[in-house]
C-alpha positions in Angstrom: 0.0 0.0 0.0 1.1 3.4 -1.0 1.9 5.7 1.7 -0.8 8.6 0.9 -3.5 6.1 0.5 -2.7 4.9 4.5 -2.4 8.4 5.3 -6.0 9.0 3.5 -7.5 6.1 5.4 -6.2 7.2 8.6 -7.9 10.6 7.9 -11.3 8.8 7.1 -11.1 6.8 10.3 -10.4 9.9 12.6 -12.9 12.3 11.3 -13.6 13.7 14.6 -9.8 14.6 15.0 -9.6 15.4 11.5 -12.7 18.0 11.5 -11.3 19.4 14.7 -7.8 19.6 13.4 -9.3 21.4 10.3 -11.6 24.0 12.1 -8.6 25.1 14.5 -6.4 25.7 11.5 -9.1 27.4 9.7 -10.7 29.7 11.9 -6.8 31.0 11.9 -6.6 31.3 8.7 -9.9 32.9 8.3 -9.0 35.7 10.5 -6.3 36.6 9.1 -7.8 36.9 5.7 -10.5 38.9 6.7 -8.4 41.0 9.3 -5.8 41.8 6.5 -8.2 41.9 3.5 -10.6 44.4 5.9 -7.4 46.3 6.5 -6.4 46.8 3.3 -10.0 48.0 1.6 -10.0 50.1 5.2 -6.9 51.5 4.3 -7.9 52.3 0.9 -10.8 53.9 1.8 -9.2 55.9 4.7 -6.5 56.9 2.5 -9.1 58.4 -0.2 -11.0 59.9 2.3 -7.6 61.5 3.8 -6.7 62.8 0.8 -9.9 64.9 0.7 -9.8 66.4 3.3 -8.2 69.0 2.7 -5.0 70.7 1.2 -1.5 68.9 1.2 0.5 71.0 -1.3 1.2 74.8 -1.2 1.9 77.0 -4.2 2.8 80.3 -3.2 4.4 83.6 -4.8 8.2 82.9 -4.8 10.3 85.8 -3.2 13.9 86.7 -3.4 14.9 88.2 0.4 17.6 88.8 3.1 17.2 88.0 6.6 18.8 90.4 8.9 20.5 89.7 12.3 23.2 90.7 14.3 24.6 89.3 17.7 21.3 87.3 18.4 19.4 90.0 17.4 16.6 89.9 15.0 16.6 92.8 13.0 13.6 92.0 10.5 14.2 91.5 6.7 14.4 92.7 3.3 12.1 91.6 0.3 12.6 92.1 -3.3 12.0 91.0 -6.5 8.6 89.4 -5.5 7.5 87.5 -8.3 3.3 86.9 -9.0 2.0 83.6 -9.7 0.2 84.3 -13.4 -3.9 82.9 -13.5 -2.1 81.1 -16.6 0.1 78.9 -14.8 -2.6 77.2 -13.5 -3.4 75.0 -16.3 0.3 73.9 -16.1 -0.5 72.0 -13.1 -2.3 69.7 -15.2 0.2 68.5 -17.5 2.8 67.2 -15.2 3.9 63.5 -15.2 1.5 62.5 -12.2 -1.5 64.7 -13.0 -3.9 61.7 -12.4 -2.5 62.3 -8.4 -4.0 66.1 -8.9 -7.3 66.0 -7.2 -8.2 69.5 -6.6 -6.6 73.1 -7.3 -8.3 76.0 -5.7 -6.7 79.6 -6.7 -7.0 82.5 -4.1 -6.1 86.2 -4.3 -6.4 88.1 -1.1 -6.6 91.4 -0.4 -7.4 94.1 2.4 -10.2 96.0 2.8 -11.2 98.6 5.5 -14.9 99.3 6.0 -17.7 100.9 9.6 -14.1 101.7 10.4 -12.5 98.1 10.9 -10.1 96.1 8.4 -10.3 93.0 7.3 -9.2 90.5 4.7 -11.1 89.6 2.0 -10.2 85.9 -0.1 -11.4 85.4 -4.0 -11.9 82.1 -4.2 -14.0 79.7 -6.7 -16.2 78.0 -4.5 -16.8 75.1 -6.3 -13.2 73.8 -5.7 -13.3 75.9 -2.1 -16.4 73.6 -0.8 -15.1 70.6 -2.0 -11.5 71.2 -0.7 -12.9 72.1 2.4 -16.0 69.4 3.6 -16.3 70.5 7.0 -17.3 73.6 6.5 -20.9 74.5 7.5 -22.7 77.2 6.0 -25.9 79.4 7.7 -27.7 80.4 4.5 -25.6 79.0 1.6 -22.6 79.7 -0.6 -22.3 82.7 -2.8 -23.8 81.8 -6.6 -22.7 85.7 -7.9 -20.1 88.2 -7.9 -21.6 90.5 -5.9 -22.4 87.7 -3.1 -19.6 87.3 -0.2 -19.6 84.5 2.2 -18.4 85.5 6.1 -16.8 83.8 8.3 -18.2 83.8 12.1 -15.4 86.1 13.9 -15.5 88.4 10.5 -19.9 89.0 10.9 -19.2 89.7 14.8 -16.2 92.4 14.3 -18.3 93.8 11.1 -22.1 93.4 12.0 -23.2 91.8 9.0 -25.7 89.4 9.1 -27.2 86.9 6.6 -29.0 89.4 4.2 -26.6 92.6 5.0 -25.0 94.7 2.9 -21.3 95.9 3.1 -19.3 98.4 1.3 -15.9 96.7 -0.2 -13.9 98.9 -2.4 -17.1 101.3 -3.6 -18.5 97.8 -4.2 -21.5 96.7 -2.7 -22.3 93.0 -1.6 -25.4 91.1 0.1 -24.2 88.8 2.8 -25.5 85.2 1.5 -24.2 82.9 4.5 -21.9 82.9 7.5 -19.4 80.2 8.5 -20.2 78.0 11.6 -16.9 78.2 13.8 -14.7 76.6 12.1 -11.3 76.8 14.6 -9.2 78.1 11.5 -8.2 81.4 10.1 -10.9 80.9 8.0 -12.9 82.5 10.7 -12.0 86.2 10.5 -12.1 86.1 6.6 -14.5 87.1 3.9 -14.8 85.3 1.0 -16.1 86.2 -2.4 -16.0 85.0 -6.1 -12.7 84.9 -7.9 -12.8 86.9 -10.4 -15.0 89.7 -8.5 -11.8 90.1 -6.0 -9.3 90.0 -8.8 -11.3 93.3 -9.9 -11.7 94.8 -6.7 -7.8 94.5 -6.0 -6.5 95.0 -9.5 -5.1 91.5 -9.5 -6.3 90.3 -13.3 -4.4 87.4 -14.2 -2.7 87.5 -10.6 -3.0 84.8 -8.1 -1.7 85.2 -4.3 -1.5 81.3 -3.2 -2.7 77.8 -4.8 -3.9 75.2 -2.3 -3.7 71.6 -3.6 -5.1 68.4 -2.5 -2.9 65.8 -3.9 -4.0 61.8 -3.6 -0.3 61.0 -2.5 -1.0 57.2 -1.2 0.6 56.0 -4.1 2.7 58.8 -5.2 5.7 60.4 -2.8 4.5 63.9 -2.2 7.8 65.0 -2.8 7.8 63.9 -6.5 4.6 66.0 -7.1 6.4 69.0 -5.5 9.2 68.5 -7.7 7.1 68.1 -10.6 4.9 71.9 -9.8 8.3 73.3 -9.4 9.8 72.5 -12.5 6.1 73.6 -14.7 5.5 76.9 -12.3 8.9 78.7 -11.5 7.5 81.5 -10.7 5.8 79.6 -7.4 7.0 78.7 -4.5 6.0 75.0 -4.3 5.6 73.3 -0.8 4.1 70.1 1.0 2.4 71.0 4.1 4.2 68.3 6.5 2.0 68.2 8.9 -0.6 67.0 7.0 1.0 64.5 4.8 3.2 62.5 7.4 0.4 62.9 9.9 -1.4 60.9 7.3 0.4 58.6 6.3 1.4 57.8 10.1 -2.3 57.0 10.7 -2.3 54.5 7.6 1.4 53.0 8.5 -0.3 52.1 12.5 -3.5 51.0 11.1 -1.6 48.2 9.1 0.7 47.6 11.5 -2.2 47.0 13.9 -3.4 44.4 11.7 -0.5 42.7 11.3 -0.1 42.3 14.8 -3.5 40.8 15.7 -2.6 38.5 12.3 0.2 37.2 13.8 -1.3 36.2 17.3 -4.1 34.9 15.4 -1.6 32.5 13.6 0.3 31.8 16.8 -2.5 30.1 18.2 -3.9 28.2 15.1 -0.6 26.7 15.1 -0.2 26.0 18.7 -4.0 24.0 17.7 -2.4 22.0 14.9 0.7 21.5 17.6 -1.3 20.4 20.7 -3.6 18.0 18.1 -0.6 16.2 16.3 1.2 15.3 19.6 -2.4 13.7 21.3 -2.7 12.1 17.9 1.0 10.5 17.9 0.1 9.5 21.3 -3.2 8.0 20.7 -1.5 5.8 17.9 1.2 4.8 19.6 0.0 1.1 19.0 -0.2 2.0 15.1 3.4 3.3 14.5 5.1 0.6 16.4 3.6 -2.0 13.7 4.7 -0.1 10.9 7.9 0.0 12.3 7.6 -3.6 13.2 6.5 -4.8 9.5 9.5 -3.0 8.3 8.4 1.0 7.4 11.4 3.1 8.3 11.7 6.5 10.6 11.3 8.5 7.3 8.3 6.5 6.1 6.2 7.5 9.3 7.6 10.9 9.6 6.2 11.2 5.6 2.5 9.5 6.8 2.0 12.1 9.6 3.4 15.0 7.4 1.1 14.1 4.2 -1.7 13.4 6.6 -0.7 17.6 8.2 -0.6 18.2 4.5 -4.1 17.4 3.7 -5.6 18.9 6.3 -3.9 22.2 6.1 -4.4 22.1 2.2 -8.4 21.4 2.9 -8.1 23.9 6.1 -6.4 26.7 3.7 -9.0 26.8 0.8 -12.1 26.8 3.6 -10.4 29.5 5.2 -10.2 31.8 2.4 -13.9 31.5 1.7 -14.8 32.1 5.5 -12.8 35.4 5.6 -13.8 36.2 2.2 -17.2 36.4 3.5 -16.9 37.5 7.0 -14.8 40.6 5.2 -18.1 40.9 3.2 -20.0 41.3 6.3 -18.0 43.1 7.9 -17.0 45.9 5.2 -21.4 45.6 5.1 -22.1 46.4 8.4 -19.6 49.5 8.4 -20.0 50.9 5.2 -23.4 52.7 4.5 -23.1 51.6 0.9 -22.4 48.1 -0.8 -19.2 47.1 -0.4 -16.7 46.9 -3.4 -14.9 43.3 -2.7 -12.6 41.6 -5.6 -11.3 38.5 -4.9 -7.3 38.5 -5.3 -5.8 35.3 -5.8 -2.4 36.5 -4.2 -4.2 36.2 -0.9 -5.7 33.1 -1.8 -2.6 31.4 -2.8 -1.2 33.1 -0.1 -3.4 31.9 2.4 -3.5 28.4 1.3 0.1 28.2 1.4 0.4 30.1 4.7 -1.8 27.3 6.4 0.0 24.2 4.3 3.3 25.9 6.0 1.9 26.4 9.7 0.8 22.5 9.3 4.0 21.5 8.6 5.8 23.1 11.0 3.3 22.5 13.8 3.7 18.9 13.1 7.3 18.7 12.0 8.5 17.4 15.7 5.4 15.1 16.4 6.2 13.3 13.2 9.8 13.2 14.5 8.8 11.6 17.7 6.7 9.0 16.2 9.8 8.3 14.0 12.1 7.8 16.4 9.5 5.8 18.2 11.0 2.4 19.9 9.2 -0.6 18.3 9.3 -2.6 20.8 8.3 0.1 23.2 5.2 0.4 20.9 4.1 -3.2 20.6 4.1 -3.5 24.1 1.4 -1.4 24.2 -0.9 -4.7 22.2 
């Protein structure tokens, strides 16, 4: 008799021990398809969201100047040869090598106003891109649809006493109040915003642009390759990455995975310590068993191949059921915390992957308990009859 056809039959005559074996084993791998499958849409979908919110990259007016200071003392500084960033620079930004990473560019032009005897600072901005660069705004009344519309923040209607519906003199230009900014925390508090082009008039800025905010989808791009990129196409700007934000992204995304992976691992620590604890009763129980192969003449490496093909089989059958369980408790879960249906492709990398991840933990788990069955004494064995 072949050796895999006894191992076979030993598996069909221990189908208790077998199905146990093979739910341990599985419930490991299970969870550590659906923990790092979750993970990774999680991640995907955190990163996209991430890169939404708000701006990551900087585009600002590039100035030539000279710091001065003398024995520890600051003494201010010297600016010159300040150089405007041109309205038709702007489409540049779309023609660089990772212009697919470009999600949204919003243009600004500021400019300073004084009016009932207080100053303030007014922002052109296009509020399409503005509202969509900035989601957590929220507006009493609602965003400016004209050029002779301005949008307030909350500290800016307090200090000027314009309320939803008011009027207020900018520049001999007059303007109706459409909405006010819930506190927001920012700067954007004690601004007022209007339409682009409208401030570009108002200022005598035509063509001119003060600063550029960008939101960039940098999970798989390096934000400093975009920044390179802008530099070279608009050398007028000053092109920077705002730190904060991207590195205190892409921490939040590097724990989250590395969360994961740690929960993975004790997940797979115990599945094998299952497989472990299961093969060594099961050597024990057939103690009886190995002692007549040995006595009808199979060798050490015969057994040790028996036990290993049967840890084969079982981890093979223990691998494919896996997948499928933490295929579909991914499903569920991704269901249950997603308010729509979630987008789930199968990848054969992590079922190949997982397959071969329980095949290995079988083997291993059951590497010495096939060792101490071959070096089993016969006689020690038979005695056993």
């Amino acid at each position: 008799m072949k050796l895999h056809n006894i191992a076979i039959n030993n598996l069909r005559r221990r189908k208790a021990k077998v199905c146990f074996l093979v739910i341990g084993l599985l419930v490991g791998v299970a969870a550590v398809v659906a923990l790092l499958t979750t993970t990774q849409s999680m991640t995907e979908d955190m990163a996209h969201k991430m890169d939404e919110f708000g701006a990551n990259i900087l585009i600002t007016p590039r100035t030539e100047g000279l710091a001065l200071n003398y024995g520890g003392l600051d003494l201010g500084g010297l600016s010159f040869d300040q150089k405007e960033i041109s309205q038709e620079d702007l489409s540049k930004i779309k023609t660089i090598e990772n212009a697919a990473n470009i999600r949204l560019v919003s243009a600004k032009v500021f400019g300073v106003f004084e009016t009932q005897g207080h100053k303030a600072l007014a922002v052109g901005v296009d509020f399409t891109s503005e509202l969509a660069l900035k989601k957590w705004w929220k507006i009493n009344g609602s965003a400016p649809k004209s050029d002779s519309e301005i949008l307030m923040g909350h500290d800016a209607s307090e200090r000027l006493k314009a309320g939803l519906g008011s009027k207020l003199d900018i520049k001999d230009y007059e303007f109706t109040v459409s909405g006010i900014l819930e506190p927001t925390g920012s700067q954007d508090d004690s601004l007022v915003f209007m339409s682009l082009p409208g401030s570009q008039e108002i200022f005598n800025k035509k063509g001119k642009i003060s600063m550029v905010e960008i939101a960039a989808l940098c999970k798989n791009c390096p934000i400093s390759e975009i920044v390179r990129q802008l530099s070279e196409k608009i050398p007028t700007g000053k092109v920077t990455a705002v730190q904060q934000v991207v590195e205190g992204r892409m921490d939040t995304l590097h724990s989250f995975k590395r969360l994961s992976l740690g929960i993975s691992g004790l997940v797979l620590f115990v599945g094998a310590m299952v497989v472990f604890v299961t093969m060594m009763g099961s050597v024990n129980e057939r103690t009886r068993e190995i002692g007549i192969f040995s006595a009808i003449g199979f060798r050490s490496s015969h057994i040790m191949k028996i036990i290993l093909l049967e840890a084969f089989l079982v981890s093979l059958s223990a691998g494919v059921l896996g997948y499928l369980v933490g295929i579909g408790v991914t499903y569920g879960i991704l269901n249950a915390l997603s308010e729509h249906a979630p987008h789930l492709t199968l990848d054969y990398t992590m079922a190949v992957g997982s397959v071969f991840l329980a095949i290995l933990i079988g083997l291993l788990a059951s590497f010495y308990p096939a060792r101490a069955a071959a070096a089993m004494d016969p006689s020690e064995a038979l005695r056993t009859l």
